[in-house]
N, C-alpha and C positions, 0 to 999 in steps of 0.2 A: 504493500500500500504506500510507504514510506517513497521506495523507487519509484510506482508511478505518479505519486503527488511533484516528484521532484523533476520529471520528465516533463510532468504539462508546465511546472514555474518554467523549465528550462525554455520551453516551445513557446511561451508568454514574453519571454525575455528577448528569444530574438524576433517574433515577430514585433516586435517594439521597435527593436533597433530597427528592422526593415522598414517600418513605417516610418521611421524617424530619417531613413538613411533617401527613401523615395522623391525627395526634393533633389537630390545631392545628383549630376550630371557629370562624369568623368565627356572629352572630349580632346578631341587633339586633329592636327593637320598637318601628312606629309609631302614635305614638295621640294622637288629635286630634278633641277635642269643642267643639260650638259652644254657649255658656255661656251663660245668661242670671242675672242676680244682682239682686236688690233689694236697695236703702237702701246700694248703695258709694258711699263716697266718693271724690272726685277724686285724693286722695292722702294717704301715711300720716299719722297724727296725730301732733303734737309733743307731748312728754313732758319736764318740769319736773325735772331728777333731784336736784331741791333741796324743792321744795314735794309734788314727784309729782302736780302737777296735770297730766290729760291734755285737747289743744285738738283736736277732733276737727273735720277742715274738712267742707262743705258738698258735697252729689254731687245721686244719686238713682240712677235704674236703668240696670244699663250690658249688654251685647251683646257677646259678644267672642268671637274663637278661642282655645281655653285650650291653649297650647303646652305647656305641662308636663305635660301627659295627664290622661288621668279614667280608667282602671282602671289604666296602667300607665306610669310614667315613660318617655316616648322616651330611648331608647339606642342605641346599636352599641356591638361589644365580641370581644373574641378571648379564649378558655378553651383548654386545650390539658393533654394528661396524657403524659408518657415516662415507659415501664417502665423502672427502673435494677434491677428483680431484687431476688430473695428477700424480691418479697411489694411493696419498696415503688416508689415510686411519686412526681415529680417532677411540681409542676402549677403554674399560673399565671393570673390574668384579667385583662385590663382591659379597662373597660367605661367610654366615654363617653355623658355625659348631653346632651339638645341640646333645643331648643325645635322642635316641627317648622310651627310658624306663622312661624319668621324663619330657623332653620338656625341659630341663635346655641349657643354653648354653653353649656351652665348650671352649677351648683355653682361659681360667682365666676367663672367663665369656664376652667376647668381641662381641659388635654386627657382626661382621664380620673379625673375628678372622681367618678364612682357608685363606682369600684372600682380597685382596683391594686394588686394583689399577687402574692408568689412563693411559693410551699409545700412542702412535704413529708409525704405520705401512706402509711403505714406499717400497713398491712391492718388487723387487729383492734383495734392502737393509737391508731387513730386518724389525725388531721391536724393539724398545725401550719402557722400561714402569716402571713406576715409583710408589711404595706403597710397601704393603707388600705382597709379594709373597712368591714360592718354592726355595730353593738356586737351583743353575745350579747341583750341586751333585743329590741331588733329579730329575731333570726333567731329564736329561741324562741318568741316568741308571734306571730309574723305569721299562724298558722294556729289563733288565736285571738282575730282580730278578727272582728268580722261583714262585714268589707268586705275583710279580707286586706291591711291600709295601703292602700287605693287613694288614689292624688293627691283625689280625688274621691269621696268627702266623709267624710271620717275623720279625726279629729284625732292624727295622726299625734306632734308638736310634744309634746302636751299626757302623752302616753302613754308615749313612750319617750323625749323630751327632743331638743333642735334638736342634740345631739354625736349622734345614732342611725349617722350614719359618723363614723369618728373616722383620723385622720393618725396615722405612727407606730406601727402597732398589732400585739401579737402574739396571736393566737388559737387554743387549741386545741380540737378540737371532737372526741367520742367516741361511736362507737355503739355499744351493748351491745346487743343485741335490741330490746323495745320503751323499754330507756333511752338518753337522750339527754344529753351531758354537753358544755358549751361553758364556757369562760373567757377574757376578755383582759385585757390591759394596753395603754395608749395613755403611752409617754412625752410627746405632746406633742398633745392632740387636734384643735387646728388651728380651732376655731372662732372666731368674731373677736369676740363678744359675749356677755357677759351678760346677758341682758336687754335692756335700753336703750343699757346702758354697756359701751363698747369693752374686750378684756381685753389686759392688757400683751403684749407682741409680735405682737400677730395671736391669741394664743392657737396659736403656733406648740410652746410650752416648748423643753425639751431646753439648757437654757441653765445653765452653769456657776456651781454653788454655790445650784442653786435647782431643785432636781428635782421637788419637787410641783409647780411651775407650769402647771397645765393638763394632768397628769396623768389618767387615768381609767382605771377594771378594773370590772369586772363578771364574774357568773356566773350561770351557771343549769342547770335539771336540767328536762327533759322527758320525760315516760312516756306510751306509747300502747298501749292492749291492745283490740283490735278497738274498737269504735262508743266507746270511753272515752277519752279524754287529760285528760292534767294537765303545769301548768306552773307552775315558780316560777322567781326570779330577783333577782338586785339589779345596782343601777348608779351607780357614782360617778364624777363630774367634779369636778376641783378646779381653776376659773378663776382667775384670778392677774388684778384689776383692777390693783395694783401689783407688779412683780416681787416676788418672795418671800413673797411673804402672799397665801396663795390661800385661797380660799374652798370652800366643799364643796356640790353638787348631791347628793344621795341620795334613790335610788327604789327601792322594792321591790314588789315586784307577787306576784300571783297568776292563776291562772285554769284554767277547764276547761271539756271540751267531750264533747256527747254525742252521736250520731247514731241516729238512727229511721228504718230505711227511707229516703226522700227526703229527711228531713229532719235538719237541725244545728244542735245550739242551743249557744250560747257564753254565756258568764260572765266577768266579770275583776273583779279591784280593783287598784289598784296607786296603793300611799302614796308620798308626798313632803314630803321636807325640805330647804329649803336654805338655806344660813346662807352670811351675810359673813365676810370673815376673823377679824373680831372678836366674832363667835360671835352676830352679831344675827341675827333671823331673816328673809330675804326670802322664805319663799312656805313658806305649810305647806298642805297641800290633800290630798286623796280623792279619787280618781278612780276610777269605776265607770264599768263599758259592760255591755249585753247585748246579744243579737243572735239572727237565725233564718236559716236559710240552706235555700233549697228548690230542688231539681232537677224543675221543674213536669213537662218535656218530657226528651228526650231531647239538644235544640236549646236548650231556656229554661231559666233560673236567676235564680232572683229571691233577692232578702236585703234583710232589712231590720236596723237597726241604734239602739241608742241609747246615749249620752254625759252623764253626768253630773260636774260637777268640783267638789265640796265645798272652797272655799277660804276658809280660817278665816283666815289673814293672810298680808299680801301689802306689799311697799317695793316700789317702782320701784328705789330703789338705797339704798346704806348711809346716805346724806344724808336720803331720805324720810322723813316718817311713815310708822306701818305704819297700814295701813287694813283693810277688812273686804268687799272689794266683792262685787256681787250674783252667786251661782253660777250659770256657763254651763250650759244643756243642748240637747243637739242631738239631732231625728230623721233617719236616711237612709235611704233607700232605692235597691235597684235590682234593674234590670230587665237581663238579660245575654243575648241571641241569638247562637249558634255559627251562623255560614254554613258554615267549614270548617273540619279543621283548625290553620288559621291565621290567622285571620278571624273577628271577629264583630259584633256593633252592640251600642250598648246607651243606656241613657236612668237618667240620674242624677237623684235630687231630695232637697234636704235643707232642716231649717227649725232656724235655732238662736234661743234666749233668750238674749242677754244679753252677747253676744259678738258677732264675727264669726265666718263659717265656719268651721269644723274650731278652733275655740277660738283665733281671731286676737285677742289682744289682751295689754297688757304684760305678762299674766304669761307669756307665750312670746316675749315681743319683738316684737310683729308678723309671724310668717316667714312667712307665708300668703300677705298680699297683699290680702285680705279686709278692707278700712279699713272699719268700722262708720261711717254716716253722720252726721253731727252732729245729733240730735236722736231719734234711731231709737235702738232697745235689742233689735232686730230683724234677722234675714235669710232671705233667702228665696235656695237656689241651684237652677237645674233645667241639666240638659245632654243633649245627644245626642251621640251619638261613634260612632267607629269605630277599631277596633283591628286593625294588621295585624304575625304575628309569624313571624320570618324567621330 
């Protein structure tokens, strides 16, 4: 009797858990293209943060498996939502980033580097949520690029800024019908450079008697009314090269989108300024993109895309001259085949002026990867891929 009274607790316990666990969504995406790239170079170029001369080494054409994905960053990751009643609503994600050509983890090696946070959602009021997440730039226009940020070939960097995830961060996000209302604050946005130049602590902040250090908020307002959207927004970082004297990244954007039958066409601008602590300027620049977005088939989807970066002056760091160098512009395209729901193939190709890929070069710090070869002012990227999502 004893045994079976202890067999049904037992079968009580876990279906408890099961119930409890039924929110909880494991999930992940892998995607893995074989790359072909003209004019890289063997490795990143050295950067002068005194003269701001750049020494760009010697390469040529290279062949590779692109771990970090070409439509969509590899991941896994756990979401999960409990009803607490009267409306609201308990939630949570994290989401790790990986290479799937080595299984390495990416974002500095972070168990859960894409995403990590806890929230609270409160029916027509909205969400609040608190870790690291997207800045509000990111989540607002990503359905206003012509590639949708894909790793693969969109200058991501150049558009919404290398903090686009930020440490520390609280976010509220509101829907009103077709308006969209998001805002954050990052005490401490956790990125580790500026440009070239390392920022004090890691670019961790939160440090006593010096609260701007590495700070960053943004907002933005989105509206969609059938085949119409519009989007604005701004976003500041404020990098701290020495404790207490931070510096300011600001960007403010625009954009809008229209749909025809099969087809979507996109617009954007989104201005920048960013000044040293002591109010000089490192980068003032225009950044325009357009784009087309076409549902050929029912199975194909094709897009094509272009980047433009008007950069009127530009320091490597507070030491540099300011210079005027020659404006990047980029075409992509691509090609998107659905096999199934959770499967598809696709074939990537982009050509830029004057940069590396996806606008690799100091005025984003390098983050790409894309080393422009010593003598080339040129690149050429094509890939094939396949994407599986789980």
């Amino acid at each position: 009797m004893k045994k079976t009274a202890a067999a049904f607790a037992t079968l009580g316990v876990m279906s408890a858990m099961a119930q409890a666990q039924s929110n909880v969504t494991l999930y992940g995406v892998l995607d893995m293209p074989i790359e072909y790239v003209a004019n890289q170079a063997a490795g990143a170029p050295t950067v002068n943060p005194t003269t701001g001369a750049i020494t760009r080494q010697a390469g040529g054409n290279r062949f590779a498996l692109q771990g970090s994905g070409g439509l969509s960053g590899p991941r896994w990751g756990m979401r999960g939502i409990e009803d607490l009643g009267g409306g609201l609503q308990a939630l949570f994600v994290l989401e790790s980033g990986f290479g799937v050509d080595t299984g390495n983890s990416q974002q500095g090696g972070r168990l859960f580097g894409r995403q990590a946070f806890v929230g609270l959602r409160a029916g027509q009021y909205g969400t609040l949520t608190f870790g690291r997440q997207y800045t509000t730039m990111f989540d607002a226009f990503t359905n206003f690029m012509p590639l949708y940020f894909a790793p693969l070939y969109e200058p991501l960097a150049a558009q919404a800024g290398v903090n686009f995830r930020e440490d520390n961060m609280l976010k509220y996000v509101g829907v009103f019908g077709g308006l969209t209302a998001e805002a954050h604050w990052s005490f401490g946005a956790g990125s580790g450079t500026l440009g070239v130049v390392p920022v004090a602590g890691g670019g961790t902040g939160e440090s006593a008697g010096n609260f701007r250090d590495n700070s960053a908020y943004g907002a933005t307002l989105s509206y969609t009314n059938g085949p119409f959207g519009v989007v604005a927004g701004y976003d500041q970082w404020n990098p701290a090269i020495t404790a207490g004297n931070p510096a300011s990244l600001k960007k403010a954007s625009a954009a809008a989108s229209y749909a025809v039958g099969a087809l979507k066409f996109v617009a954007g601008y989104r201005w920048g300024y960013n000044k040293d602590a002591a109010g000089n300027t490192l980068l003032r620049d225009d950044y325009y993109w357009l784009g087309v977005n076409y549902q050929a088939t029912g199975a194909l989807a094709l897009s094509l895309g272009y980047y433009y970066d008007n950069q009127k002056a530009f320091r490597v760091s507070s030491a540099a001259p300011e210079v005027n160098p020659s404006n990047p512009w980029q075409v992509s395209f691509l090609a998107d085949y659905v096999l199934s729901k959770r499967t598809d193939i696709y074939l990537s190709l982009a050509y830029v002026k004057n940069s590396g890929l996806n606008f690799d070069t100091a005025v984003t710090g390098f983050p790409n990867g894309y080393y422009l070869e010593q003598g080339h002012s040129n690149q050429v990227g094509a890939a094939l891929g396949i994407r599986h999502k789980f």
